[in-house]
C-alpha positions in Angstrom: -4.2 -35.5 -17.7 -6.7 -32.6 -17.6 -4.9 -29.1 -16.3 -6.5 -26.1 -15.1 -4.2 -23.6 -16.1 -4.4 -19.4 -14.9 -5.1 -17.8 -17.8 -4.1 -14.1 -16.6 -4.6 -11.9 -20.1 -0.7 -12.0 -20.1 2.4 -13.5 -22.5 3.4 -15.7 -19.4 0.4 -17.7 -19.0 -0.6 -18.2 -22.9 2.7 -19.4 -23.6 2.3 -21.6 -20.8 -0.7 -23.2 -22.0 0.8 -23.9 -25.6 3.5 -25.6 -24.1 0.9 -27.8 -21.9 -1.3 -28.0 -25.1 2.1 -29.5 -27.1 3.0 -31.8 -24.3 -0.5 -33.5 -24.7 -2.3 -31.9 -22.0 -6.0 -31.6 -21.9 -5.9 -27.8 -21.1 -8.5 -25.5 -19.6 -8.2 -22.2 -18.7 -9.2 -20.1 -15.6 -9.5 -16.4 -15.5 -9.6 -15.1 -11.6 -10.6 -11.6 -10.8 -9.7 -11.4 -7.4 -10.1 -7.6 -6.3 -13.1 -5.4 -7.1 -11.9 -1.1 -6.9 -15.1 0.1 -6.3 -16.1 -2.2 -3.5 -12.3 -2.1 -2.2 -12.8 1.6 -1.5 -9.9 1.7 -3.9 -10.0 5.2 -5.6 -7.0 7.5 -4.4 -4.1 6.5 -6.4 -5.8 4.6 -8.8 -4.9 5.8 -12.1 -7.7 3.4 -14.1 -10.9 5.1 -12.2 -12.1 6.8 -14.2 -11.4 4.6 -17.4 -14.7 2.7 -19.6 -13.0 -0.1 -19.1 -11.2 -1.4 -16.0 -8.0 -3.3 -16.6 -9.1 -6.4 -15.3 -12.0 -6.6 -18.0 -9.2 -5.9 -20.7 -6.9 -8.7 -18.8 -10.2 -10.9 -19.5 -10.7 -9.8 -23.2 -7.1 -10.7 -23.7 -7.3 -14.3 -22.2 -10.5 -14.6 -23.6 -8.9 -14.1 -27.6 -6.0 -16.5 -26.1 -8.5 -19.6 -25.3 -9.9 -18.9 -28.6 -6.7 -18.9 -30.7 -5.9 -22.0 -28.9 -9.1 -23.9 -29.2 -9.0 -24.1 -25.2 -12.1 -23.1 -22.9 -11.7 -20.7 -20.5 -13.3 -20.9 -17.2 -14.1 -16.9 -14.9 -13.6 -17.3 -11.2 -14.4 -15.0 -8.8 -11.7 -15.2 -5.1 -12.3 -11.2 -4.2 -13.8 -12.2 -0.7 -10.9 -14.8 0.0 -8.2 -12.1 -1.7 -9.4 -9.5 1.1 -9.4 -11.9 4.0 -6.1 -13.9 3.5 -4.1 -11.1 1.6 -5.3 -7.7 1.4 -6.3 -7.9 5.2 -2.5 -9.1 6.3 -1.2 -6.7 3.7 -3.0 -3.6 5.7 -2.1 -4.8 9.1 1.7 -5.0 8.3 1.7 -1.5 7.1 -0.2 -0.8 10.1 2.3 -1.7 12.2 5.1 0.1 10.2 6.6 -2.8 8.6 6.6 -3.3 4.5 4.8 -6.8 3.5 5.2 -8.6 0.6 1.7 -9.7 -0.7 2.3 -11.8 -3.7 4.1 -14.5 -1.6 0.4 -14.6 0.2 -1.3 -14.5 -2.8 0.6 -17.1 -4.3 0.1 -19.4 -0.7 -3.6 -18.2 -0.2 -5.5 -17.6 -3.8 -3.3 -19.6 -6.9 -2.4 -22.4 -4.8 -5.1 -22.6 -2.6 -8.5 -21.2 -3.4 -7.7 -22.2 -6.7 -6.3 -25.4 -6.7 -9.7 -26.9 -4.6 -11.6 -25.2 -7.2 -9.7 -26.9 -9.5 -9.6 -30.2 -7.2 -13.7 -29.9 -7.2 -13.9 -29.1 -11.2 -12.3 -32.8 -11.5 -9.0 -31.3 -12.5 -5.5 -33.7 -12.0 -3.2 -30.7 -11.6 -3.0 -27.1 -12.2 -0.7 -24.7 -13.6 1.0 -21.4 -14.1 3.2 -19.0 -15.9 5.5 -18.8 -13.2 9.2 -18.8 -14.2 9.9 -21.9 -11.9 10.9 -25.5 -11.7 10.0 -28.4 -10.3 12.2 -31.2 -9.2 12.2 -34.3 -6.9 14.9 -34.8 -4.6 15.6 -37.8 -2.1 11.4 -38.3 -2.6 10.2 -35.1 -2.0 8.9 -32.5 -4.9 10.9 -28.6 -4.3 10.6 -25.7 -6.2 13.8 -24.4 -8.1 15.0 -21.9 -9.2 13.7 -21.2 -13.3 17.0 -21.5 -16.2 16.2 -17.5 -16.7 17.5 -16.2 -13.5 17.2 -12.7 -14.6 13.1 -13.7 -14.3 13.1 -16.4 -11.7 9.9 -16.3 -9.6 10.6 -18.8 -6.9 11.2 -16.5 -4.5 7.8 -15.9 -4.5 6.8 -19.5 -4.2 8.6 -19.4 -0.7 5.4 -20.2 1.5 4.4 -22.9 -0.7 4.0 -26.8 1.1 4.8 -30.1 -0.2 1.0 -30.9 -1.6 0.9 -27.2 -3.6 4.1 -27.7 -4.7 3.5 -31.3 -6.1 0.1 -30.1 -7.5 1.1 -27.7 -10.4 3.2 -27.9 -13.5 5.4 -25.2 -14.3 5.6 -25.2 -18.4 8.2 -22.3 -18.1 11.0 -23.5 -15.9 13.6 -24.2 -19.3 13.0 -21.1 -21.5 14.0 -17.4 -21.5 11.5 -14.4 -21.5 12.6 -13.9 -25.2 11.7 -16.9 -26.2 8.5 -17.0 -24.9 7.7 -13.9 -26.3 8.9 -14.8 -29.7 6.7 -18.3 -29.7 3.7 -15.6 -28.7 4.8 -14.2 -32.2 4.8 -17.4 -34.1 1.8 -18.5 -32.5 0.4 -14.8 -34.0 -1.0 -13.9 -30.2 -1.3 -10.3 -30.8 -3.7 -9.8 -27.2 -0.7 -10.1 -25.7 2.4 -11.1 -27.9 3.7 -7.2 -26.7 2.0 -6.5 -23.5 4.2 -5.5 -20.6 4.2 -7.2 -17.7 2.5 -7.0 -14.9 3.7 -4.5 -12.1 2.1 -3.2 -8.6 0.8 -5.0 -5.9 -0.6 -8.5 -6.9 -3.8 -8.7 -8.8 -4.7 -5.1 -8.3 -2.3 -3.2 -10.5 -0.2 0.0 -10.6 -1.0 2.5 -7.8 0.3 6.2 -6.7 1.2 4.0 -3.5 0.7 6.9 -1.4 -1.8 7.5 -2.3 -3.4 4.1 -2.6 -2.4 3.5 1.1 -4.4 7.0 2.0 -7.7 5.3 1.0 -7.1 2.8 4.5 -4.7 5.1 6.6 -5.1 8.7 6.7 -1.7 10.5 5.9 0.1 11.7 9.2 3.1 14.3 8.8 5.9 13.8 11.4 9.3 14.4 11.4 12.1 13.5 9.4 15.4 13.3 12.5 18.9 11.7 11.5 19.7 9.0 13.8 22.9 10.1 14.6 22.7 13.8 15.5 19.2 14.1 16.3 18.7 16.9 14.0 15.1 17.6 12.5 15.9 17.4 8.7 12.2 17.6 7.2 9.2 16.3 7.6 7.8 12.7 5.9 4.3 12.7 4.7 3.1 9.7 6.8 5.9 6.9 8.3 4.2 3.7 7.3 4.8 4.7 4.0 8.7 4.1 3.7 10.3 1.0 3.7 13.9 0.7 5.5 16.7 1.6 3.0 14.6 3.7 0.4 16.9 6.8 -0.7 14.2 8.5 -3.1 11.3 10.3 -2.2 12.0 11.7 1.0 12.1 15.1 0.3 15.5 16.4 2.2 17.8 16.1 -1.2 19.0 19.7 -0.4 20.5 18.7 3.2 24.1 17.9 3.3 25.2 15.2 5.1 28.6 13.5 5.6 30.9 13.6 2.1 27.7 14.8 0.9 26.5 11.2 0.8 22.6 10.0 0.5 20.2 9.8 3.1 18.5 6.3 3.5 15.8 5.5 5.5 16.9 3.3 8.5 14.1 3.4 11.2 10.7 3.4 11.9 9.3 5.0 14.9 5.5 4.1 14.5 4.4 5.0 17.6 5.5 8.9 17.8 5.5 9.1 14.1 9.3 9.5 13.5 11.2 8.5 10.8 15.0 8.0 11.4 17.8 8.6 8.5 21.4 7.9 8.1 24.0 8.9 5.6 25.1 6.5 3.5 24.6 2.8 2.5 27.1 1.6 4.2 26.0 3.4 7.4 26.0 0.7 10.3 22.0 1.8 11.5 21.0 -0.1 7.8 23.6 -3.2 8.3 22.3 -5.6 10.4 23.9 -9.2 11.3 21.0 -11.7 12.1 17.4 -12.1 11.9 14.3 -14.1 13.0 11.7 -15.2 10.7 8.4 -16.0 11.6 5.2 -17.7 9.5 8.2 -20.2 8.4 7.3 -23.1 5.2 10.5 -25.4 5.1 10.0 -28.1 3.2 11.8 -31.8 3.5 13.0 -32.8 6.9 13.8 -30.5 9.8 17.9 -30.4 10.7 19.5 -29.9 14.2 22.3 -27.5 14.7 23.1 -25.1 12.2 23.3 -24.8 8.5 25.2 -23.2 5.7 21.7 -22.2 3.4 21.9 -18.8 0.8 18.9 -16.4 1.4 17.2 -13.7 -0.5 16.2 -11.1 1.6 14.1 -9.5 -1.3 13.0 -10.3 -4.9 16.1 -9.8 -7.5 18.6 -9.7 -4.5 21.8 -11.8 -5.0 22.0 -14.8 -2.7 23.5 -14.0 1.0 25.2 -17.1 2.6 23.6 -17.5 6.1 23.7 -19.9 9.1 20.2 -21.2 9.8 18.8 -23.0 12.3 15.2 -23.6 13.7 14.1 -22.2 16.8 10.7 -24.0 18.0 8.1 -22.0 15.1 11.0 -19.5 14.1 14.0 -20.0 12.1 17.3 -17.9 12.6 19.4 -16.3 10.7 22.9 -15.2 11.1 24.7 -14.2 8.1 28.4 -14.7 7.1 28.5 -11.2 5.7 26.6 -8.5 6.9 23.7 -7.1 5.0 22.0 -3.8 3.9 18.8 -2.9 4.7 16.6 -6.6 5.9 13.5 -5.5 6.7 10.4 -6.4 8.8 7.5 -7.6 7.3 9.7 -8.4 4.4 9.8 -12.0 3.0 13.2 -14.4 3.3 13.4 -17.4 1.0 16.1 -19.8 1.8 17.9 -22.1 -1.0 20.1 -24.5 -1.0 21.9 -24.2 -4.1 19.1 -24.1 -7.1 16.6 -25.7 -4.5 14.6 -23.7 -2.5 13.9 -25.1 1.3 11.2 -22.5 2.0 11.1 -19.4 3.9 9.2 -16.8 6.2 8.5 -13.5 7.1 11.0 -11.3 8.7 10.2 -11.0 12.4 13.1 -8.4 13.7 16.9 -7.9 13.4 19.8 -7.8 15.1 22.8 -5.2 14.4 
């Protein structure tokens, strides 16, 4: 069976094409450079500007020495235009409208399983693959994504948007083995490109950023006011509300106003419109609790269900699971939670489970205290 694997310049991914390699795969790799800085208009907050050699051309270099040491060719393709119109694009008019997207989910649904899989699809290619920490399962006929044996690295939430056909299209050679292990068969397998490189971190396929400042090369910074929610007192001022997320404590700048029991501020509104941004005092305040939510853009995978049903849900990547009762509401799905819950946010991404299977998910559309 001949695989197209994404070869990213990372451990994950070279790991993963060993393991295809030693299953008897017929293994090619595919490097995609999917965002160009200079084109992008990305230059505030960008720490690598200025360097001779952007990162993504040292990602490259890295899978390139990877192919080699496994006698596997390695394929370049180019998804910048289709990054910008299905990712970036929805990325910038979320934070637009104040809310705090999540634009790996996208880029998982729009570039690695889409763009890419009909290249691969037109390359004559049976499936493709990834370095995803992940599994893959059948159940009652139907291929789900599970969640990966290393839960302290499990990536499914991010597979959340992903249909039936992606799904059943790629093979996920990490979904049994640890981090450390796959690091230490990088070290056996004498991969120095990347046997020690960290991981990835930032925004999807364009890196770390001074996010600030990042998001001042699209919106222009606007200073407003900084007013807790329950006395209406003018604390500060906030360098720009669409760039806070509901519940962030650090960074705001008012650590030397006292509040109740001297507890911390948290962020727990959004006033786009006049440009206020509204803060409680503690995280267990009732303005950042809220009881039920609608998600819109849903993927649910399997068979549709009347009436309600007892699902767990992540709210955010690395969250612990929050039993919910879900049911579907014509192209929405609702959510109302056993427990209440800190901080759900709009624009935020919900994956639903049911146990170690994951039914799908959606973005969050609004809340309900």
């Amino acid at each position: 069976m001949k695989v197209l694997l994404g070869l990213s310049g990372g451990v994950d991914s070279a790991v993963a094409a060993y393991l295809l390699l030693k299953e008897g795969y017929e293994v090619t790799g595919a490097f995609m450079r999917n965002w160009d800085a200079m084109a992008n208009n990305d230059y505030l907050g960008n720490p690598t500007v200025n360097d001779d050699q952007c990162p993504q051309e040292k990602d490259y270099q890295d899978a390139k020495d990877v192919a080699e040491r496994l006698g596997i060719p390695l394929l370049r393709v180019d998804f910048v235009k289709e990054y910008w119109d299905n990712v970036f694009s929805y990325f910038l008019k979320e934070y637009e409208r104040g809310r705090t997207p999540n634009p790996d989910v996208f880029c998982n649904k729009y570039i690695k399983f889409d763009s890419f899989l009909k290249f691969a699809k037109e390359k004559g290619f049976d499936k493709i693959s990834m370095g995803h920490y992940a599994k893959k399962a059948n159940y009652e006929g139907i291929e789900y994504i599970y969640k990966a044996n290393d839960k302290n690295k499990d990536q499914s939430y991010f597979l959340c948007q992903l249909n039936e056909e992606q799904i059943s299209s790629c093979i996920f050679p990490l979904a049994d083995i640890s981090k450390p292990e796959v690091r230490s068969i990088a070290k056996t397998l004498d991969l120095e490109s990347v046997m020690n490189k960290k991981d990835s971190t930032g925004v999807c396929f364009i890196g770390e950023r001074n996010f600030r400042k990042f998001l001042n090369n699209y919106f222009p910074a606007q200073k407003g006011k900084i007013i807790d929610i329950k006395t209406n007192k003018i604390l500060g001022e906030h360098m720009g509300v669409l760039y806070y997320t509901l519940g962030q404590r650090h960074g705001l700048g008012i650590g030397g106003v006292k509040g109740e029991a001297c507890n911390p501020w948290f962020v727990c509104q959004k006033d786009v419109q006049n440009n206020i941004l509204f803060v409680s005092n503690g995280d267990e305040d009732e303005h950042l609790l809220s009881s039920s939510c609608r998600l819109s853009n849903i993927n649910f995978v399997g068979p549709r269900f009347e009436g309600e049903r007892l699902v767990n849900v992540k709210f955010r990547y690395r969250q612990c699971d929050n039993p919910c009762w879900m049911s579907f509401d014509n192209d929405s799905i609702l959510l109302r939670y056993v427990s209440p819950v800190k901080a759900v946010t709009p624009g935020q991404i919900a994956a639903i489970y049911d146990g170690e299977r994951m039914l799908g998910g959606g973005i969050i559309e609004e809340i309900w205290h």
